[in-house]
N, C-alpha and C positions, 0 to 999 in steps of 0.2 A: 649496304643496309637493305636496300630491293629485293637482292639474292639471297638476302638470310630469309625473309618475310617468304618468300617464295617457298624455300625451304620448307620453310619452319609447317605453314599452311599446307602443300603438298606431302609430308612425312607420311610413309604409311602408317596405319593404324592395324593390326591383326588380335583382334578380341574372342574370337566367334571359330567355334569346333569347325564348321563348313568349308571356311577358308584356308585354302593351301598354298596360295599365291597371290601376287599385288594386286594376280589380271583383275578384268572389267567381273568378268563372268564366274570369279570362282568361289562366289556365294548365291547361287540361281536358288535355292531355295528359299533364303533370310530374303531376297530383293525381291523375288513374286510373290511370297506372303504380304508383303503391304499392301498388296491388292485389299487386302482386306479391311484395309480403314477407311479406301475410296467408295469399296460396298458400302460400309457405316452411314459415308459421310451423306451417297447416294441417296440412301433408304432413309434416312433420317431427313434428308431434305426435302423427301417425294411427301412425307407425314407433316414437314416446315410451310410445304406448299397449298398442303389440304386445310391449315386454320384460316378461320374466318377475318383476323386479323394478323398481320406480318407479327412476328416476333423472333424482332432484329437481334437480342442478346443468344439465342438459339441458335440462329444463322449464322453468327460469327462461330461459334463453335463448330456446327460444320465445316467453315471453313479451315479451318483450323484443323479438325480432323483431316482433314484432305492434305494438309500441310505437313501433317503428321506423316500420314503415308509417303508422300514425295519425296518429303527432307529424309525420314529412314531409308528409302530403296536407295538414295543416291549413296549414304553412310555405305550400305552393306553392295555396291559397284566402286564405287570410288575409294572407299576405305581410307581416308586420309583425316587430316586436323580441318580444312575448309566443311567436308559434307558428316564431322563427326557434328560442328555446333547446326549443322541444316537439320540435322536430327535430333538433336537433345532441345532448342528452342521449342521450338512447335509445342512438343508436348509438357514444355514448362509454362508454356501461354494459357496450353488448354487445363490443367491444374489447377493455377492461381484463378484464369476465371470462372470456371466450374465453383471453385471454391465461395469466390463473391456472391456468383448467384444461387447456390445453395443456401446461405447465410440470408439473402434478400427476400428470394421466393420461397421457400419452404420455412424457414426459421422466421421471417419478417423482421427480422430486426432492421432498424435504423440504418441509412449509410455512413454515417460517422462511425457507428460502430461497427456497420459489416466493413468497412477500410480499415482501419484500428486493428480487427481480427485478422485479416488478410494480412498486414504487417509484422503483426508477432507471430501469423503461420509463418512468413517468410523468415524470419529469423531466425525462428525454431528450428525453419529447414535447414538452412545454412548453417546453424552450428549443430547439428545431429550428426554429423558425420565426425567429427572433432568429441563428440560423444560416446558415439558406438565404439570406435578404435580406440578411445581411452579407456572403455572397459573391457572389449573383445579385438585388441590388438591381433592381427594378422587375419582376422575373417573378416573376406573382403564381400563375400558371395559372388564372385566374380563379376563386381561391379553393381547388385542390386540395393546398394544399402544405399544409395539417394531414392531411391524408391518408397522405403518403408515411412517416409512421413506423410506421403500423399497415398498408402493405407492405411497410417493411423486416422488421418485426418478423414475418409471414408467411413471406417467404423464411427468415428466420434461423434462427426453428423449424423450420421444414420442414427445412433442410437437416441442423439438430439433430437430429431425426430419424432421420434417413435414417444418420448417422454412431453413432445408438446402436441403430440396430438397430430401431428401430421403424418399416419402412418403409410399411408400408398408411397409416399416420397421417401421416407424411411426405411422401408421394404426395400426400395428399389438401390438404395446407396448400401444397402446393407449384403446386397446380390450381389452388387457391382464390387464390394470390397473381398471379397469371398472368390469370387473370380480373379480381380488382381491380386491376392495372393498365391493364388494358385499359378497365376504368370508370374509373378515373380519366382514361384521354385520353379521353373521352368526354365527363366533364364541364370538361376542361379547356378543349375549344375550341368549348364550345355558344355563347359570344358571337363567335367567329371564325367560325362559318358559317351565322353568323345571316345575310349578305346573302344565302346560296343556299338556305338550307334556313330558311324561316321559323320551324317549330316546335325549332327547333335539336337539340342533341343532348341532353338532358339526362334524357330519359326511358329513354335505352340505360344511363346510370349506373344507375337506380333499379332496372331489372331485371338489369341483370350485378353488382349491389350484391347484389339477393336472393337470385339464384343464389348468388353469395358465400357467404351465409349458413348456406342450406339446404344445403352442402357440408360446412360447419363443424360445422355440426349435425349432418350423419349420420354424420360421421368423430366425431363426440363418441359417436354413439349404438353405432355399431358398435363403439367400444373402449372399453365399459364399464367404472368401475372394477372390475367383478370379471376380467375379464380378464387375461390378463397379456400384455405386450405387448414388452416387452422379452427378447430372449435374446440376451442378451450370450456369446459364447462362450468358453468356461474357458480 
């Protein structure tokens, strides 16, 4: 039983145009691109350090961005079942909470309801993909269709937003989503232009990912919860 877990966890994984071999090294360009969410996480924490009061919900996202980076580089060196979940967690963490406190600090709503909301986004997620192939059976985008609910859910806030009056945060989710779809085709057709472009595309996800991020994060930072951010007019 040990020896199959072993297995099973050590299996290679080979996703990504870059990759020619099991080695450590034979994705140098997907594994140095995560530099780029340590920048994010960097720059966003040096602007985390400049408020006059901590704010802890912010922090954790950084960190988390940083987790981000880590758990991918180890995915695109190690390339196996153990550093495939080091890399999908992190940025399913940083999702669901972004999500919360988007719901909280820019929308205000309630925490009963911003949990409420968070549970049927999760649901929603999870069965979108049982979705999409039961209506576009065989388009898989090479693997970016768990993705597109945490773009819809981008636009939908943002334009939530933008309708209650909180438009600097809406703006800014509205940037952020318009970039992650743009990484998403990016990662979608890294095995499609893999005959012309050997190191494929997949290194423009990693870094318009962290862009991504570092978006989210400083529209978190600049609308602090002490802020008030809503004026709704009488």
């Amino acid at each position: 039983m040990n020896s199959f877990w072993n297995s099973f966890w050590t299996e290679p994984v080979d996703s990504y145009c870059e990759r020619l071999d099991p080695s450590f090294w034979a994705e140098p360009v997907n594994a140095l691109s995560n530099g780029f969410f340590l920048i994010a996480a960097a720059h966003a924490f040096r602007g985390w350090h400049r408020k006059e009061r901590p704010d802890w919900p912010v922090l954790w996202l950084i960190a988390v961005t940083a987790a981000v980076g880590i758990g991918s580089f180890l995915f695109h060196t190690f390339a196996n079942r153990w550093s495939l979940l080091a890399d999908v967690l992190p940025i399913t963490v940083f999702i669901y909470s972004y999500f919360l406190l988007a719901l909280r600090r820019f929308l205000r709503l309630g925490r009963a309801v911003a949990i409420a909301a968070g549970i049927a986004f999760a649901a929603a997620s999870y069965g979108f993909g049982r979705l999409w192939f039961g209506l576009l059976p065989g388009v898989t985008l090479n693997g970016s269709v768990g993705g597109l609910p945490a773009l819809i859910a981008l636009i939908g806030v943002g334009i939530a937003c933008l309708v209650r009056m909180a438009r600097r945060a809406g703006g800014a989710l509205l940037v952020a989503g318009c970039t992650f779809g743009l990484s998403l085709v990016f990662r979608s057709v890294d095995s499609v232009a893999c005959s012309g472009l050997p190191l494929g595309t997949h290194a423009l996800w990693h870094m318009l990912n962290a862009l991504v991020l570092w978006i989210l994060m400083t529209a978190a930072l600049a609308h602090g919860p002490e802020e008030r951010l809503l004026h709704v007019p009488r």
